[in-house]
C-alpha positions, 0 to 999 in steps of 0.5 A, a space after each residue: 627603934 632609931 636609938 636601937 639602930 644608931 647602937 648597931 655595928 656591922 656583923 662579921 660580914 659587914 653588914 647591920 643584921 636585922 637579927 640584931 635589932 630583934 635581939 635588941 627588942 627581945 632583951 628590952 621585952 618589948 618584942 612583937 612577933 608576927 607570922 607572915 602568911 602565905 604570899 609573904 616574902 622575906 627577901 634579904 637584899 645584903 649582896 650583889 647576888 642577893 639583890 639580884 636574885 630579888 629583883 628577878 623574883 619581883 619582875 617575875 610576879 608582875 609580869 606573870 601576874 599583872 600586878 605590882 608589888 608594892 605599888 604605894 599609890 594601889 595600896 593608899 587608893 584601896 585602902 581609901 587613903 587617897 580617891 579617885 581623883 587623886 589616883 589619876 591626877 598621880 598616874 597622869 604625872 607619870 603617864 609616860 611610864 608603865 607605872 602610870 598606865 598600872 596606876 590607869 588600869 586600877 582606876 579601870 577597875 582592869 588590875 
């Protein structure tokens, strides 16, 4: 993928387009599709308004919900990439922060 994206040029709007790698897998018969279920989003970040408009989506979520999107060290704890210990020893390096006191909550079994 590094050769494909080193290849690109922006598109008319400035931009790398992630159409473009696609197309590029696509000729090479080398693509792979994947439908994304429900619960899935795909969001295109590329403007000013657009990264907005994501970020209000995320912040939404997670404070309806009480979960975080994407939290890295949730998905490697689950996934039993990492233990309990390691889990805490990462939420206590940021115990200042909300995101500590999430990653508090997932050792409690509370998130």
């Amino acid at each position: 993928m590094l050769d494909i994206a080193a290849s690109l040029k922006p598109s008319a709007r400035g931009e790398l387009e992630i159409t473009d790698v696609n197309r590029a897998y696509l000729q090479r018969r080398t693509l792979r599709v994947e439908l994304l279920g429900r619960g899935i989003a795909w969001l295109d970040t590329g403007t000013h308004e657009s990264l907005l408009q994501a970020a209000m989506f995320i912040e939404a979520i997670e404070s309806r919900q009480g979960l975080k999107v994407c939290c890295p060290e949730e998905i490697a704890f689950r996934s039993g990439f990492i233990g309990a210990e390691q889990l805490e020893q990462l939420a206590h390096a940021l115990a200042k922060a909300s995101y500590g006191s999430y990653l508090l909550e997932i050792l409690r079994g509370q998130a």
